[in-house]
N, C-alpha and C positions, 0 to 999 in steps of 0.2 A: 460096296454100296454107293461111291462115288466115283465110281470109274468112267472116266470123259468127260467129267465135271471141274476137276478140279487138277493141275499139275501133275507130272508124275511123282514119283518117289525118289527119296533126296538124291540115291545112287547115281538116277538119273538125268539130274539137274549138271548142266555146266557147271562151270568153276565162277565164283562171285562176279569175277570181273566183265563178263561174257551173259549174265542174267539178263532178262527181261526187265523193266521198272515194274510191272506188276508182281515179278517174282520174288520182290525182295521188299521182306516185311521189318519191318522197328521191331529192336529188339526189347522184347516184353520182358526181361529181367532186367530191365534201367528201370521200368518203373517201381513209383515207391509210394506206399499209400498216406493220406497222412493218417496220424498219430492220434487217435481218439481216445477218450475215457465212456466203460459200457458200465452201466450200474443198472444192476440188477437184484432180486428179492427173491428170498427163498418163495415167498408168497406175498399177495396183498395186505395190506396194512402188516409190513414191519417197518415203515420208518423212510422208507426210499425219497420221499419228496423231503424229506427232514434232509439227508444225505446230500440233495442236489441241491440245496439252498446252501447250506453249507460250501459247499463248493465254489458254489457262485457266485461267491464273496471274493476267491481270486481273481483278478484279472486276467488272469491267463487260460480260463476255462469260461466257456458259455451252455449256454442251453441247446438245447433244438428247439428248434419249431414245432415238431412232434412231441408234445406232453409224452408220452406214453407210446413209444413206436411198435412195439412187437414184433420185429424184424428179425429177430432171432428163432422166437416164438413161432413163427410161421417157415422157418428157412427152411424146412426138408424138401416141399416142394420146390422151392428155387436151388438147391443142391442136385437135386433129380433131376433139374433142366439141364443145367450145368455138366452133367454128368451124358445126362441124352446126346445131348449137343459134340461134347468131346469124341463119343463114341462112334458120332457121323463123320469124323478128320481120318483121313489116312496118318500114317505116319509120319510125311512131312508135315502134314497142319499140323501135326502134335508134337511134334520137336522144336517148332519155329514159336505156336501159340501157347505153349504151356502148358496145354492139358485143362482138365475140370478145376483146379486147384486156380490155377491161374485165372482162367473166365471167371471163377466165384467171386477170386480177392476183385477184379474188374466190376463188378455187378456190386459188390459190396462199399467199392470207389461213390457208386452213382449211389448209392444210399444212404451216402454222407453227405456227397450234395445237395442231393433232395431235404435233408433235414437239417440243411446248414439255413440260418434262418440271414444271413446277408443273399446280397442279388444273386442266382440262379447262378448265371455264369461264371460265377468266381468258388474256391474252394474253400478252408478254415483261412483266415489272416493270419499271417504271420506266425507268435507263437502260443496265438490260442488254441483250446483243445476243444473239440466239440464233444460236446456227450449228449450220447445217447441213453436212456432211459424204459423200463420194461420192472413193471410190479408180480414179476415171473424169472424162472431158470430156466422153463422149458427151450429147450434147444443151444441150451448154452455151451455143447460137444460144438459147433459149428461158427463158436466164436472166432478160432484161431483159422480157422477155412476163411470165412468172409471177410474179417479184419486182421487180419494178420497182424497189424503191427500196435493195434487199442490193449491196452492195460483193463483189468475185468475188476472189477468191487463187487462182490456179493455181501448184500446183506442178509443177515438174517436175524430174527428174535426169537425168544423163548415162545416155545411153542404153545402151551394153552392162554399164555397171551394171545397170541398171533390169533388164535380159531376164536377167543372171547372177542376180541374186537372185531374179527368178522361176522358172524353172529350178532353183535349190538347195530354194527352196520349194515348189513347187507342180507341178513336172516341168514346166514353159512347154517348147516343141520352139523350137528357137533361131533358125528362118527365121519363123513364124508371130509372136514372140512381137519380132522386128527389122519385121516389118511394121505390124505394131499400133502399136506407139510412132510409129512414120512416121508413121501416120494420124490415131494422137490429137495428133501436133504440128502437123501442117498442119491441125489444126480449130481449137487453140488462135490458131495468127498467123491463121487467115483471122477469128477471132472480135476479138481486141485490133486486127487494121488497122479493124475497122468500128464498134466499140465505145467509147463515150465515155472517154477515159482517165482519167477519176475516176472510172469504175465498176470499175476491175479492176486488177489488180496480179501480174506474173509473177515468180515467188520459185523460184531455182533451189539443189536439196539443198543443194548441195556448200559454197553460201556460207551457207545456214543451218546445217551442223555443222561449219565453221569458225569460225566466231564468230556466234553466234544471237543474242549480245545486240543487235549490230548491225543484223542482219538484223527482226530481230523488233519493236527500235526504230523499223525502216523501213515495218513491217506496221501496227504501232499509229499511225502518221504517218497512211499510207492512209485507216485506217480510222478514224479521227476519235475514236478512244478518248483519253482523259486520259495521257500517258506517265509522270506523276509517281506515279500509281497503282500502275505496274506493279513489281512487285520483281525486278528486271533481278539479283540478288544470288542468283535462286532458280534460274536457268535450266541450269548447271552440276550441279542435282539431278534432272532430268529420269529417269526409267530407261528403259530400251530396250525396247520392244515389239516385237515379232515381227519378232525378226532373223533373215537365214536363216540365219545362222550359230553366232552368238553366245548362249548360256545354255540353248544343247542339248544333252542328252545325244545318247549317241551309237546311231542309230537311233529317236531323237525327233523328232515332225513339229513341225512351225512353231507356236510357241503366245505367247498375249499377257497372261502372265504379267510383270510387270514385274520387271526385272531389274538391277540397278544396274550403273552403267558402272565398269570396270577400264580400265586402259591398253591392252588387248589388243583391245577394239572400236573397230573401223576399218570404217564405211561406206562409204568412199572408195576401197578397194581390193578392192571386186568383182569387176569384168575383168582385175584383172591378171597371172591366167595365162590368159587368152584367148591361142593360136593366131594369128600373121598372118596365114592363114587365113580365120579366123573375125571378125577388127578388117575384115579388105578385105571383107567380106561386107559386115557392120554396113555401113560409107563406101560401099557402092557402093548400097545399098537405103534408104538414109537418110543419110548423110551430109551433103546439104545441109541439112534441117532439123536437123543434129547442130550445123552450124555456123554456123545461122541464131541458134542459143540462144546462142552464145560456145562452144562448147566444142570442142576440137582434133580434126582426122577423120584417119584413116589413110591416108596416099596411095595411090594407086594409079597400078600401073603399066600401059602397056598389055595387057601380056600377061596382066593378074589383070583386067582391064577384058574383053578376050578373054570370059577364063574365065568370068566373073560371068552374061556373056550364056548360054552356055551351063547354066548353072547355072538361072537364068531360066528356061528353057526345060524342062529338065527339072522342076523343082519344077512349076512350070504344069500339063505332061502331067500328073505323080501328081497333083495336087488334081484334076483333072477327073475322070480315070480313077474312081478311088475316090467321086465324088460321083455319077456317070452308073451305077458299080453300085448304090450303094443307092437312087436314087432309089425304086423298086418299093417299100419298106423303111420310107420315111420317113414318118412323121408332123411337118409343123412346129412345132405347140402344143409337143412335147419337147424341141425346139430352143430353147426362150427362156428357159432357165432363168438371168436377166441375173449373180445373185451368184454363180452355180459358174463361168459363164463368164470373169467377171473374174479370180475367184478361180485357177484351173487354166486359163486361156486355153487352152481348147479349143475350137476352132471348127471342130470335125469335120473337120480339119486331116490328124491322124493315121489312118494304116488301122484301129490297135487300135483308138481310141477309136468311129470312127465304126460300125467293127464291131458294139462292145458295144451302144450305141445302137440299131441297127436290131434285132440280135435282140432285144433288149427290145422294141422296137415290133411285132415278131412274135408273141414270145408273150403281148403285151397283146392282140393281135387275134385270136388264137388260144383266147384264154382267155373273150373276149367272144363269138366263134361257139358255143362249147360248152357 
């Protein structure tokens, strides 16, 4: 597909000496990416901004400039380019340029700059780490593709936590919002069983705001930073960011406003007026990955086991139901808005929401006719 476009094939190439200066490219295994820290969350609201504060207490690590980049989260398309792109190189572009692999970690170079919050044209200083940042795991398979050389933190928390404070904050519906956390955990174990374990590190809430010195101690270990740097004396100052509960008024939405800790803030007691109910729900739709992290699942008996099937079944019909009316309705380009999704985990789950939705995509096409 590029014949006469491009050089021939290596066979046919002179000997180095005897090359064209066009013909002879730098060699793309001298470069070397730098060395970032990716932190990322089973899901929304487990802790992550708690995590980068912490952090950022070393000197030797900084922020981005991108709160919240989602660069992972979006990477299959840029993988797919990558991958397009390679497949147009005969086989000397592909022996000299490295392949899809190569162009990725390249592309993922320029994603570090871009979110490196010093001047543009410079890289990380020296030997601080840049971190990136993402209240998601989706696409965390393509970490080791784009950064090859970043160290990965996964957070996660208990899980009817995690869906109660989404819910207090962002209305999560409490089956949609018990399926998600299932699915970002079994991305996270099917990623750490196949993942060199000095590239990643799973850090659960509950032991980092019992004792963070600890835990944090165990972070900076990880990740190859100086531990005698850190001011382990400061971590006890931390403020709270977007609690759902904590330093709101009353009929105040979720804001990240820093807020200093009292006695009365308790992230560890989210679910605990959940419903048994509502805990055999949680154990029966995730429960094994609940207890695959360490942390205790609601028994179940048969008769809620019964029930659960049933439960199955119904939920099933309404999500179909409701997605086979609007199909006529749907536009998908309005479907992928990735931060309102994380943010309100809606995944056109609910009647109301996917309602609203479609009539907007009516009268966008309505408005486009006339």
């Amino acid at each position: 597909m590029s014949a006469g476009l491009h050089p021939p094939a290596a066979a046919a190439r002179p000997a180095n000496d005897c090359e064209q200066p066009e013909d002879r490219l730098p060699d793309s295994n001298n470069f070397r990416q730098p060395n970032s820290i990716i932190l990322l969350s089973a899901c929304p609201r487990s802790g992550s901004n708690y995590l980068e504060n912490l952090l950022s207490l070393h000197p030797h690590s900084r922020r981005s400039k991108v709160p919240e980049d989602f660069f992972l989260a979006n990477s299959e398309t840029l993988l797919n380019f990558c991958r397009s792109v390679a497949e147009s190189w005969d086989d000397w572009w592909l022996q000299h340029l490295g392949g899809t692999s190569r162009l990725a970690m390249h592309i993922g170079t320029a994603l570090l700059r871009f979110a490196d919050p010093g001047p543009e044209e410079e890289g990380p200083v020296g030997d601080c780490r840049l971190m990136l940042r993402s209240p998601t795991t989706e696409g965390i398979a393509a970490a080791t593709t784009l950064f090859p050389n970043a160290h990965v933190v996964v957070l996660v928390r208990d899980g009817p936590s995690t869906v109660e404070s989404g819910r207090r904050s962002f209305g999560w519906p409490y089956e949609e919002a018990m399926l998600a956390w299932r699915h970002s955990v079994r991305g996270i174990l099917s990623f750490l069983a196949g993942v060199d374990g000095h590239r990643c590190q799973l850090i659960r809430f509950e032991d980092l705001a019992a004792d963070p010195a600890s835990e944090i101690a165990r972070v900076i270990d990880f990740l190859g930073l100086n531990p005698a740097l850190y001011p382990f004396n400061r971590v006890h100052e931390i403020p709270v960011f977007g609690s759902s509960t904590f330093g709101r008024a009353d009929g105040e939405g979720v804001h990240w406003r820093p807020m200093p800790k009292d006695p009365s803030f308790d992230p560890l007691a989210r679910a605990e007026s959940w419903p048994p109910c509502r805990l055999a729900r949680f154990a029966w739709l995730a429960g094994a990955e609940h207890r695959k992290l360490g942390y205790l699942v609601h028994p179940l008996s048969p008769i809620v086991r019964v029930w659960n099937v049933v439960l199955d079944g119904v939920y099933g019909i309404s999500r179909m139901a409701v997605q086979i009316a609007l199909l006529p309705l749907r536009q998908p380009r309005l479907f992928s808005d990735r931060r309102r999704r994380y943010l309100s985990w809606r995944r056109m789950s609910r009647p109301g929401d996917a309602v609203q939705c479609a009539l907007r995509n009516w009268r966008r096409s309505r408005g486009a006719h006339d």
